[in-house]
Residue frames as a rotation matrix with the C-alpha (Angstrom) as fourth column:
UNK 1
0.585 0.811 0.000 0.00
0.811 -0.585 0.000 0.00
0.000 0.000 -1.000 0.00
UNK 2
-0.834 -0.535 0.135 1.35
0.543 -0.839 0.030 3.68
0.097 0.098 0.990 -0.82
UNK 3
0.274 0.890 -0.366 -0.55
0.650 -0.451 -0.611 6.62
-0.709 -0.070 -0.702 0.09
UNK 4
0.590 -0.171 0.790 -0.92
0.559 -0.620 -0.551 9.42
0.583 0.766 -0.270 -2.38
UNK 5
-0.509 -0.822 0.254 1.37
0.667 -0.563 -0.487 12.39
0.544 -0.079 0.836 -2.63
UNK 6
-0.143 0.552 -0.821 0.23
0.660 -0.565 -0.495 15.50
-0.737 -0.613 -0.284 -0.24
UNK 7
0.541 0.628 0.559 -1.67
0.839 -0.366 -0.402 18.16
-0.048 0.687 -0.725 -2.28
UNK 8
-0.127 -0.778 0.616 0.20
0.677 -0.522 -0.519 21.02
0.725 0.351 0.593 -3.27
UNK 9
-0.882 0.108 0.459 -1.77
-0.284 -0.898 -0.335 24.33
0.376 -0.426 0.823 -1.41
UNK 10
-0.208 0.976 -0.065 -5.61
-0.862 -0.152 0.483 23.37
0.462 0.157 0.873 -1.72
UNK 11
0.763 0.462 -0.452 -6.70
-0.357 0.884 0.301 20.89
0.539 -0.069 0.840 0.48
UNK 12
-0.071 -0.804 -0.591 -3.65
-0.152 0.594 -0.790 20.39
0.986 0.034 -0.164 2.31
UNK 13
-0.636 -0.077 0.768 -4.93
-0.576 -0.615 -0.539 20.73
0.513 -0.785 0.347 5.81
UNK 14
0.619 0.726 0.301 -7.53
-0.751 0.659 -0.044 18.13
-0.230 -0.199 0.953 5.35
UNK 15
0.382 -0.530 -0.757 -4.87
-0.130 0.780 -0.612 15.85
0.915 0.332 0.229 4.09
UNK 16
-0.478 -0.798 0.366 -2.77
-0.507 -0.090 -0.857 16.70
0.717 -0.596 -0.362 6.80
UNK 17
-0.430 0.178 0.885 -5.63
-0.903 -0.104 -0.418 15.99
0.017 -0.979 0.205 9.49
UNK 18
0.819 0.321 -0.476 -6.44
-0.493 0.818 -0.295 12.45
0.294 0.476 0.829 7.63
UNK 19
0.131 -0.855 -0.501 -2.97
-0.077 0.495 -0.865 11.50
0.988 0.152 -0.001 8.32
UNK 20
-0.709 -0.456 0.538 -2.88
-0.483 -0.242 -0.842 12.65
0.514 -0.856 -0.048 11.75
UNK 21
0.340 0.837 0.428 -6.69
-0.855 0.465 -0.230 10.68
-0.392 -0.288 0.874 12.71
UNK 22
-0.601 -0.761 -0.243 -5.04
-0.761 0.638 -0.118 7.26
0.245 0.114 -0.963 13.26
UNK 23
-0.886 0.429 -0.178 -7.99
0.463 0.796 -0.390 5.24
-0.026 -0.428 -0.903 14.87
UNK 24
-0.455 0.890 -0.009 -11.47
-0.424 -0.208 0.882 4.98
0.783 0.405 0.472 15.02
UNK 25
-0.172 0.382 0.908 -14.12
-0.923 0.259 -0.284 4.59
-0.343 -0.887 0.308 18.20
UNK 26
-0.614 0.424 -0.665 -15.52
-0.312 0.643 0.699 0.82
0.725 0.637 -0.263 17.45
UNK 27
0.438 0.882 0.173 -18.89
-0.746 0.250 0.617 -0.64
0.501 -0.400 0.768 18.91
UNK 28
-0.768 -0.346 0.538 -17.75
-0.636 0.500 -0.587 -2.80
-0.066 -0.794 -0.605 22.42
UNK 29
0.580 0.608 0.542 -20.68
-0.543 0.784 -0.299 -5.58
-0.607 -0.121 0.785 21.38
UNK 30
-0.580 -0.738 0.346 -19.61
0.020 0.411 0.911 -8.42
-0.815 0.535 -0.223 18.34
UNK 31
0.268 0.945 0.189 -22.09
0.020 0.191 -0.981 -7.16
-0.963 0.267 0.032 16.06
UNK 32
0.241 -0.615 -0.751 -19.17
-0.966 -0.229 -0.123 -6.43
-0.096 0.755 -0.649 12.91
UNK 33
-0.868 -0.497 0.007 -17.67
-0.463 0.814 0.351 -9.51
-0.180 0.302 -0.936 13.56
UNK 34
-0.169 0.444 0.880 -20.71
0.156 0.894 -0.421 -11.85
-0.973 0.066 -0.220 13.75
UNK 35
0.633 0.356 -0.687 -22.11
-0.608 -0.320 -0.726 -9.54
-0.478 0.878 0.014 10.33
UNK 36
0.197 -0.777 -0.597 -18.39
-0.979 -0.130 -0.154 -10.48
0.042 0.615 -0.787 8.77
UNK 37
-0.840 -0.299 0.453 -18.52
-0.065 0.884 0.463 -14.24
-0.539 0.359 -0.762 9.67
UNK 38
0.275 0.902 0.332 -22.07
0.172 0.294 -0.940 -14.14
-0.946 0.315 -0.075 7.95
UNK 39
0.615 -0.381 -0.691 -20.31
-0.771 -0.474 -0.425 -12.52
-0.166 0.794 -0.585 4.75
UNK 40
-0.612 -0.681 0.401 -17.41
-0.478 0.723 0.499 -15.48
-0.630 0.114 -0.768 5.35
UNK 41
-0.387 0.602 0.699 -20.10
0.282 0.798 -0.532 -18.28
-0.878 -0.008 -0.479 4.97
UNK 42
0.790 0.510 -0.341 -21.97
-0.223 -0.279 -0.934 -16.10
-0.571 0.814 -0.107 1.88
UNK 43
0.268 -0.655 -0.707 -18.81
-0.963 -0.191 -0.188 -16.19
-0.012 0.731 -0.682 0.16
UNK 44
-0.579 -0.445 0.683 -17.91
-0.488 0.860 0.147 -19.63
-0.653 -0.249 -0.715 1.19
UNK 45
0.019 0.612 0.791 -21.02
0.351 0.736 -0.578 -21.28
-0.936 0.289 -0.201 -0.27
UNK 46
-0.763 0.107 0.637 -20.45
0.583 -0.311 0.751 -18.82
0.279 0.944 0.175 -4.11
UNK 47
0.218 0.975 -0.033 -23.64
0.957 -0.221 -0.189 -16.86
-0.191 0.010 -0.982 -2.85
UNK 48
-0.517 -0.515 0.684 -23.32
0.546 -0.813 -0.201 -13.90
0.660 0.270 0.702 -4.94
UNK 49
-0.395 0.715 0.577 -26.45
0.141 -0.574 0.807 -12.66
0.908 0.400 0.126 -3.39
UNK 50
0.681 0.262 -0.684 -26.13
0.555 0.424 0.716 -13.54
0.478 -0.867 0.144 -0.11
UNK 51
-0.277 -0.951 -0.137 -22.74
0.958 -0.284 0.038 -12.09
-0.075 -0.120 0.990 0.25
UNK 52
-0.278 0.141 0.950 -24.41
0.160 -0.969 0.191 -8.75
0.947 0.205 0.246 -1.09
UNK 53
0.713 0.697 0.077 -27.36
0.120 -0.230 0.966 -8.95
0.690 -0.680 -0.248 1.80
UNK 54
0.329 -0.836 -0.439 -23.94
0.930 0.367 -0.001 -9.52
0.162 -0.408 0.898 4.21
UNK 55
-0.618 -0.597 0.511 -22.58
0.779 -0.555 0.293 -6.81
0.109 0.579 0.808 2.93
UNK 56
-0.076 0.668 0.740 -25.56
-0.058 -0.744 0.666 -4.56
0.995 0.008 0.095 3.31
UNK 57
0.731 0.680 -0.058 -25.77
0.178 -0.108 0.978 -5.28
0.659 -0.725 -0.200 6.83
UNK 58
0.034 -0.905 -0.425 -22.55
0.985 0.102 -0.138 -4.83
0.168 -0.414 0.895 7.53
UNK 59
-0.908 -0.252 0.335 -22.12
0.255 -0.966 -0.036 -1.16
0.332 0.053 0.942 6.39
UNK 60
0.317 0.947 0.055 -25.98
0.225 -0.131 0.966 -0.66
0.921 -0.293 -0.254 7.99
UNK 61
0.880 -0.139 -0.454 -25.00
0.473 0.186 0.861 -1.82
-0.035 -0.973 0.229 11.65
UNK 62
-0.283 -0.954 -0.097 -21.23
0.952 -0.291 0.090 0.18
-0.114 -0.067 0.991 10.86
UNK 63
-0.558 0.302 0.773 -23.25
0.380 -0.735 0.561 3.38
0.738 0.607 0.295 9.54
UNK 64
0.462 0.868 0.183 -25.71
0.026 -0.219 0.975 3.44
0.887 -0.446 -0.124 12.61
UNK 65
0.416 -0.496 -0.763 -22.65
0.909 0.228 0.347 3.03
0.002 -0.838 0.546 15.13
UNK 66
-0.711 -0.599 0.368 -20.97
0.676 -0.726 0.124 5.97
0.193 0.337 0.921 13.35
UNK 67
0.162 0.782 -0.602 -23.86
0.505 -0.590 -0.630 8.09
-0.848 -0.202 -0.491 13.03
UNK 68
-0.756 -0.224 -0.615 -23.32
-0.434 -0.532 0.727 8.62
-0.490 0.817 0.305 9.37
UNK 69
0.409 0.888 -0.212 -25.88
-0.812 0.247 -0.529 7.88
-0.417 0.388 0.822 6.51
UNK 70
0.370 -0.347 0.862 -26.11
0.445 0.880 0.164 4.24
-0.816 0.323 0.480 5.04
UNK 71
-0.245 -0.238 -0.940 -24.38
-0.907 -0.288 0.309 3.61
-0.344 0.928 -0.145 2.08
UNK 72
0.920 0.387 0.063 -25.68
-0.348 0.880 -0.323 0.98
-0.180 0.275 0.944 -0.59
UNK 73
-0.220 -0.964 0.149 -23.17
-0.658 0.259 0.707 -1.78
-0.720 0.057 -0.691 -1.80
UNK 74
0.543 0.840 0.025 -22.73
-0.758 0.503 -0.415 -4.05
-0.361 0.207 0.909 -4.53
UNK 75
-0.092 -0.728 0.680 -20.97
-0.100 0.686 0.721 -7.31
-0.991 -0.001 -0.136 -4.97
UNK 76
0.488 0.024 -0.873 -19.88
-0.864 0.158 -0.479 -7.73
0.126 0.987 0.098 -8.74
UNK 77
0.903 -0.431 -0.003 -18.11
0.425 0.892 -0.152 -11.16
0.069 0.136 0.988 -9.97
UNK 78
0.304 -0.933 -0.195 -14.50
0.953 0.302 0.041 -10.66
0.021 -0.198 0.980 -11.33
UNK 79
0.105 -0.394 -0.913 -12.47
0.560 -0.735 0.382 -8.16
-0.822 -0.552 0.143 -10.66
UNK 80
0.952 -0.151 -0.265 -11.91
-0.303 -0.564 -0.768 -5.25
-0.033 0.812 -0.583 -13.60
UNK 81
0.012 -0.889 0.458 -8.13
0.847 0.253 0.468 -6.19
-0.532 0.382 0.755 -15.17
UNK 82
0.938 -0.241 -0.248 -6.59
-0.345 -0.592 -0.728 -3.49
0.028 0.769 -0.639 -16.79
UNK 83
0.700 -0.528 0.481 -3.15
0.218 0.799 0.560 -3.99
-0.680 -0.287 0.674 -18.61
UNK 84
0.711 -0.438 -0.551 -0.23
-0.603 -0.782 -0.157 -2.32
-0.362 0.444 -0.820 -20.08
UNK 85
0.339 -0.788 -0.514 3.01
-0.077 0.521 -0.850 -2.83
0.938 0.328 0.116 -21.74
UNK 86
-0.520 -0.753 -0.403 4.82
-0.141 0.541 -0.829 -2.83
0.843 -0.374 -0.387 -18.44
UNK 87
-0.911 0.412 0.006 1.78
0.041 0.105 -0.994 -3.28
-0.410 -0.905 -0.113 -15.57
UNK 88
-0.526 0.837 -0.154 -1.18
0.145 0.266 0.953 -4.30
0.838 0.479 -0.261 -14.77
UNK 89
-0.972 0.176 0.155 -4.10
-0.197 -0.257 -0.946 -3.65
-0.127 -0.950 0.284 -12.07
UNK 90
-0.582 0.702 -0.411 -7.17
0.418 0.691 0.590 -5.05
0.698 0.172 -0.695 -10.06
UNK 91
-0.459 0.500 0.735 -9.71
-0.634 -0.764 0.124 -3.05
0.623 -0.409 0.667 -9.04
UNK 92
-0.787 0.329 -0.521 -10.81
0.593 0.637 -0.493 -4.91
0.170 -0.697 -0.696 -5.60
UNK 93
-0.095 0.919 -0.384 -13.31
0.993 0.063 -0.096 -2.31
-0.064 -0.390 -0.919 -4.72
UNK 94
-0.822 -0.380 0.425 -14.23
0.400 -0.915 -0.046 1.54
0.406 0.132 0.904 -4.96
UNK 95
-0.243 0.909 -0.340 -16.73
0.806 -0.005 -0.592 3.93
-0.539 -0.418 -0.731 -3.49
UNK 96
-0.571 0.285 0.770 -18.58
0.520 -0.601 0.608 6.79
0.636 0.747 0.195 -5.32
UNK 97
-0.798 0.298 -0.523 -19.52
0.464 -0.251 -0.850 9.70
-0.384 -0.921 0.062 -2.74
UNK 98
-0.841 0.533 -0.097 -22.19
-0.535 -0.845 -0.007 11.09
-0.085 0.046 0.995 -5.08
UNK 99
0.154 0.984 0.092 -24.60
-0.756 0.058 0.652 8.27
0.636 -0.169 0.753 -4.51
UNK 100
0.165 0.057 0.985 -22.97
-0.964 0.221 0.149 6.57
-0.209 -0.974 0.091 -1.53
UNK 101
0.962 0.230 -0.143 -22.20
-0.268 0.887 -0.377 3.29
0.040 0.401 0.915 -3.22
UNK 102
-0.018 -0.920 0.392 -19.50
-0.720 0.284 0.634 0.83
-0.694 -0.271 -0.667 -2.62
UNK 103
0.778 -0.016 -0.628 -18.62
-0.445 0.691 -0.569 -1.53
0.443 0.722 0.531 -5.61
UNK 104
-0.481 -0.804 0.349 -16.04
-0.712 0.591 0.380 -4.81
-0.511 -0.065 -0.857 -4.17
UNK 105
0.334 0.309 -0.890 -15.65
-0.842 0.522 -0.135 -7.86
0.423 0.795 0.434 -6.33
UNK 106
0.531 0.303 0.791 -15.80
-0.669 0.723 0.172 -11.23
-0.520 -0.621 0.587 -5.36
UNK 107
0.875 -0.297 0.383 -13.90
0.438 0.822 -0.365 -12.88
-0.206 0.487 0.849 -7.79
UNK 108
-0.337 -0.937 0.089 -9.98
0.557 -0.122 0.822 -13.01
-0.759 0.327 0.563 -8.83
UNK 109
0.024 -0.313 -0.950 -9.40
-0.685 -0.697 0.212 -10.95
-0.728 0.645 -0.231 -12.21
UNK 110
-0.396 -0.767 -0.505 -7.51
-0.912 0.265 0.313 -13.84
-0.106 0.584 -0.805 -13.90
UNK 111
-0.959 0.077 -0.273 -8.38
0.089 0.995 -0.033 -17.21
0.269 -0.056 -0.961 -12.47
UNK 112
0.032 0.932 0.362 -12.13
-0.584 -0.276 0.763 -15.97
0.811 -0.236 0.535 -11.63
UNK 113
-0.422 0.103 -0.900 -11.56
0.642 0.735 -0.217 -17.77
0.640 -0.670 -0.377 -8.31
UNK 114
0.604 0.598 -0.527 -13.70
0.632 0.044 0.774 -17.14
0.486 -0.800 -0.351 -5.22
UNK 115
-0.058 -0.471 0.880 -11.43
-0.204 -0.857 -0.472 -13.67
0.977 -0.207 -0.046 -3.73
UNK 116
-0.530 -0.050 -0.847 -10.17
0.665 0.594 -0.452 -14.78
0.526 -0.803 -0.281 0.12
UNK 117
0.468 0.843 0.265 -12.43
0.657 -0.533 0.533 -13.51
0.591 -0.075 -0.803 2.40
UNK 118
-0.002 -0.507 -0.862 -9.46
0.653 -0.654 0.383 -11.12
-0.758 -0.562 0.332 4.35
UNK 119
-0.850 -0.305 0.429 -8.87
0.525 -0.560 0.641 -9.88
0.045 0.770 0.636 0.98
UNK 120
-0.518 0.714 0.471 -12.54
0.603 -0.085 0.793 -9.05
0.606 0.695 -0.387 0.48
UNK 121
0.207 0.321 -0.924 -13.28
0.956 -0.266 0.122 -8.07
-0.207 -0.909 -0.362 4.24
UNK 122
-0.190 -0.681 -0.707 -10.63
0.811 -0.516 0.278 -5.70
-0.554 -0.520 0.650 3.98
UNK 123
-0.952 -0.264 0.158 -11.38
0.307 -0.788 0.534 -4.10
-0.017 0.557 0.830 0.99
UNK 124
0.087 0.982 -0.165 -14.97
0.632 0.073 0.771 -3.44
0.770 -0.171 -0.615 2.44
UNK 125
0.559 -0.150 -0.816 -13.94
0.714 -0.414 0.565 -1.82
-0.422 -0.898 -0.124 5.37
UNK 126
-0.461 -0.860 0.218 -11.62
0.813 -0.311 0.493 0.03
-0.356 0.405 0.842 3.31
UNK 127
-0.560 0.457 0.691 -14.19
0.341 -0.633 0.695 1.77
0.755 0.625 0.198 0.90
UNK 128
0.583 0.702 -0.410 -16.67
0.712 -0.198 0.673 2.13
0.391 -0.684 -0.615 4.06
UNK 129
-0.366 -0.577 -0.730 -13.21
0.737 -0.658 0.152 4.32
-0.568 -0.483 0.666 5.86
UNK 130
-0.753 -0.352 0.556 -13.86
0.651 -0.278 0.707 6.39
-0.094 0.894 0.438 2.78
UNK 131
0.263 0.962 0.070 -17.74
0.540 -0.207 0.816 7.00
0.800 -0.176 -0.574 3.48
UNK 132
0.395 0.176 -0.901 -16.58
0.916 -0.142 0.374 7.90
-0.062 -0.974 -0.217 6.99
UNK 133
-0.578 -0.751 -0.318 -13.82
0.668 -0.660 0.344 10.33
-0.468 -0.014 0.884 6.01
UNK 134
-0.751 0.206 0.628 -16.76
0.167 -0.860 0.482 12.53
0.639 0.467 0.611 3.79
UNK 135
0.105 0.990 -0.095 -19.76
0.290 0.061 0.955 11.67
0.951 -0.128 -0.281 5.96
UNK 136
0.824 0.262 -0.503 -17.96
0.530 -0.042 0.847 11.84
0.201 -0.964 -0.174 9.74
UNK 137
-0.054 -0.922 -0.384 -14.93
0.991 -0.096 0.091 13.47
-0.121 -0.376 0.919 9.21
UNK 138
0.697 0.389 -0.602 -16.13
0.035 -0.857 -0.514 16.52
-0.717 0.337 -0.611 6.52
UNK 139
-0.348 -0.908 0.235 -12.97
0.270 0.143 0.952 15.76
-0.898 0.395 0.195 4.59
UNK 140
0.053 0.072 -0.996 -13.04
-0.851 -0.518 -0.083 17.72
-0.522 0.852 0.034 0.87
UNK 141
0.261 -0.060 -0.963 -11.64
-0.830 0.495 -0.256 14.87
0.493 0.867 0.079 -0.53
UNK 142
0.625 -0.081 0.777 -10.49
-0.711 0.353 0.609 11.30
-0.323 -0.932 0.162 0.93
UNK 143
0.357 -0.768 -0.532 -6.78
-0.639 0.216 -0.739 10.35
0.682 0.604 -0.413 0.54
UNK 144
0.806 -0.320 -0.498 -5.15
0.320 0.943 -0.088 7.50
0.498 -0.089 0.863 0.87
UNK 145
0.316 -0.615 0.722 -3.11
-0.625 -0.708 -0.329 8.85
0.713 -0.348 -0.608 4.00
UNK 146
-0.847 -0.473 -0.243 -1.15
-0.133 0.631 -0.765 6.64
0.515 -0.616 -0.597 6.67
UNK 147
-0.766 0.615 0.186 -4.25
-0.289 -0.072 -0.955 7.62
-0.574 -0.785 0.233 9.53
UNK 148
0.553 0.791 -0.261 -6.78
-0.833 0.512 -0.210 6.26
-0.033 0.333 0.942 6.63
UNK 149
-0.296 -0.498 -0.815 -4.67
-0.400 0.840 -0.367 3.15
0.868 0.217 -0.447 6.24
UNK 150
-0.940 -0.312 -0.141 -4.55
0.034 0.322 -0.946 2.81
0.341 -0.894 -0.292 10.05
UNK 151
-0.403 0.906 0.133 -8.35
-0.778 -0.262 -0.571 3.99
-0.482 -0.333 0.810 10.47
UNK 152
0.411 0.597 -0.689 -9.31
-0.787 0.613 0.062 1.09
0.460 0.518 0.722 7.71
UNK 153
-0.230 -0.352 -0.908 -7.20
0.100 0.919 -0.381 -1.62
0.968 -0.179 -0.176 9.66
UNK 154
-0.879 0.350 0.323 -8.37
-0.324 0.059 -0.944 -0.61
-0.349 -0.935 0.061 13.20
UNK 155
0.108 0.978 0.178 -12.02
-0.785 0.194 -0.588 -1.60
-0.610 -0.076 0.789 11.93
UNK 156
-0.034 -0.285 -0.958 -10.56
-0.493 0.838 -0.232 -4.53
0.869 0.465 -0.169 9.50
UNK 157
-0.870 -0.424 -0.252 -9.03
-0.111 0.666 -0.737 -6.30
0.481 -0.613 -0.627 12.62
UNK 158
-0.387 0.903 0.185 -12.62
-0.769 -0.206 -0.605 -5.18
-0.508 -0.377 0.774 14.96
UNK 159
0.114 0.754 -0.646 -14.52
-0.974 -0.042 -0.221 -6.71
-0.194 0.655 0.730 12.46
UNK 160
0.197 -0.130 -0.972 -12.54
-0.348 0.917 -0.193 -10.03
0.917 0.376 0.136 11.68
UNK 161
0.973 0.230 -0.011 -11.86
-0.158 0.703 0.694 -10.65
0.168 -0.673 0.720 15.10
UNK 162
0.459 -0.887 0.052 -7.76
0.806 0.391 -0.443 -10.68
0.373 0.246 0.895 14.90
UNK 163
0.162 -0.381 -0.910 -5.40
0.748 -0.555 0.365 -8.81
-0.644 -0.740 0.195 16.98
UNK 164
0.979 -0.177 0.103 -4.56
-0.064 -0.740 -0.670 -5.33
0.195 0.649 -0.735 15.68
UNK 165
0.411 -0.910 0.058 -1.22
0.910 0.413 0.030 -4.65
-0.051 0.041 0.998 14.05
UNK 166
0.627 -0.089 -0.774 0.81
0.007 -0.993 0.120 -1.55
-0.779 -0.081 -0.622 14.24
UNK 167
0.796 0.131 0.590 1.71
0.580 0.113 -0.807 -0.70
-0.172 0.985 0.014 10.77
UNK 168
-0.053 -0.948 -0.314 5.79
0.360 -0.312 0.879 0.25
-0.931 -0.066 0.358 10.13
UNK 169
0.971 0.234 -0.054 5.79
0.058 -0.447 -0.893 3.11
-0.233 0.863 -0.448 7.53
UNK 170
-0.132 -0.980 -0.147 9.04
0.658 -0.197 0.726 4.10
-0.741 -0.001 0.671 5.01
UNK 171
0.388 0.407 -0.827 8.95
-0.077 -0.880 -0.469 6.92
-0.918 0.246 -0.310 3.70
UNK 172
0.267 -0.160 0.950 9.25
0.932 0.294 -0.212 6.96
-0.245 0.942 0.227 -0.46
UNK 173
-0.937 -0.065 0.342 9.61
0.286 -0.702 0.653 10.06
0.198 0.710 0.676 -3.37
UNK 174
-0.618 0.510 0.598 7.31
0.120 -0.690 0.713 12.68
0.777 0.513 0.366 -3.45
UNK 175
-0.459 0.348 0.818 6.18
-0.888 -0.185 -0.420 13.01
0.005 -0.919 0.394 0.65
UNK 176
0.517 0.469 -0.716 4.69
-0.340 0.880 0.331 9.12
0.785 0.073 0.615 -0.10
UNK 177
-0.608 -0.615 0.502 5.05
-0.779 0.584 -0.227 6.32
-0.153 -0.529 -0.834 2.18
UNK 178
0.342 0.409 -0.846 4.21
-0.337 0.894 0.296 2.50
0.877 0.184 0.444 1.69
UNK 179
0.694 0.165 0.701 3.85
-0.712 0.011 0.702 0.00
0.108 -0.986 0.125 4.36
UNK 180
-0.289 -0.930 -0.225 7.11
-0.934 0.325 -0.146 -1.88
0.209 0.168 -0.963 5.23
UNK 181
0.716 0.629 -0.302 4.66
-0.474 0.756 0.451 -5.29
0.513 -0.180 0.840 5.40
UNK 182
-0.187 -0.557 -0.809 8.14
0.286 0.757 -0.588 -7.77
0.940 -0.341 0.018 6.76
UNK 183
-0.896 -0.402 0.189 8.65
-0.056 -0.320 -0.946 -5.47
0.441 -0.858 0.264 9.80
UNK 184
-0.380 0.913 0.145 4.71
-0.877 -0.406 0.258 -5.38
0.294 -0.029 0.955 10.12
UNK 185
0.651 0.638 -0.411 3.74
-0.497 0.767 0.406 -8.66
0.574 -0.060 0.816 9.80
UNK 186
-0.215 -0.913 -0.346 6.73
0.209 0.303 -0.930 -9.48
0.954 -0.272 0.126 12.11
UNK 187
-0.839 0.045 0.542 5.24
-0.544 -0.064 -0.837 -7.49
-0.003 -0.997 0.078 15.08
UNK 188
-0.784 0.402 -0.474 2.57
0.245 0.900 0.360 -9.15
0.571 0.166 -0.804 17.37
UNK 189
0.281 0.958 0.054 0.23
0.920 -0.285 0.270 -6.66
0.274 -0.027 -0.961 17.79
UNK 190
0.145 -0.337 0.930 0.42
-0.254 -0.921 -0.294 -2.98
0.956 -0.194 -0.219 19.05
């Protein structure tokens, strides 16, 4: 994961205060996780449609904890594939703040296989951070900043049920950083 580059003038203050919002409040019952093993099982059995309904109650019962409006969601099959002369990329999931809609795909790209369900969790919780940053934060725009990384993996882990990790940035070109994933997946929790 790399976050984007900080904005030049416009908007840099809201970037700045994305980066600096590292965590998120989460609901002290197990109503994410139980939603997210129901989403496991939808996906387990191929249920495109089941997985959706999953999925809708997830970001419902996450949307009413927040105190933001719902957003709608839909599960698609394979992933989009785009492909160049030297790269290629899979669109796991996106959100669209002018009618509130989350699009993640259940299937691989390539091998149309069944997408694991961390992969799929995560990139749910991911687009939903996104909803939060315009709907609870006020954010202009919502960038892919360390504190959204860290805000989508404090409600990833919540949700699946798995200790939380503290995520070892390195800083790249152009004010970027990506996550250093050895040193990461190396610690055992925060």
């Amino acid at each position: 994961m790399l976050t984007d580059a900080p904005p030049r003038k416009s908007n840099l203050a809201g970037f700045q205060e994305s980066d600096r919002i590292t965590t998120l409040d989460l609901p002290d019952d197990d109503r994410l996780p139980a939603i997210a093993k129901s989403i496991e099982s939808a996906m387990k059995a191929e249920e495109i449609a089941g997985t959706r309904r999953a999925c809708a109650d997830f970001l419902k019962a996450a949307s009413k904890f927040y105190g933001v409006p719902e957003c709608s969601v839909r599960v698609l099959a394979s992933r989009p594939l785009r492909i160049r002369e030297q790269w290629s990329t899979e669109l796991f999931g996106d959100y669209t703040l002018e009618t509130m809609l989350i699009r993640v795909w259940m299937r691989t790209a390539v091998r149309k296989e069944i997408t694991s369900f961390g992969t799929f969790l995560s990139t749910l919780c991911h687009e939903f951070c996104h909803h939060l940053d315009y709907q609870k934060f006020g954010f202009a725009d919502s960038w892919h900043t360390r504190g959204f990384f860290e805000r989508a993996a404090v409600l990833y882990h919540h949700a699946r049920g798995t200790p939380q990790k503290r995520l070892f940035w390195v800083p790249t070109s152009g004010g970027r950083w990506r996550i250093d994933w050895p040193k990461t997946n190396r610690c055992r929790g925060i």
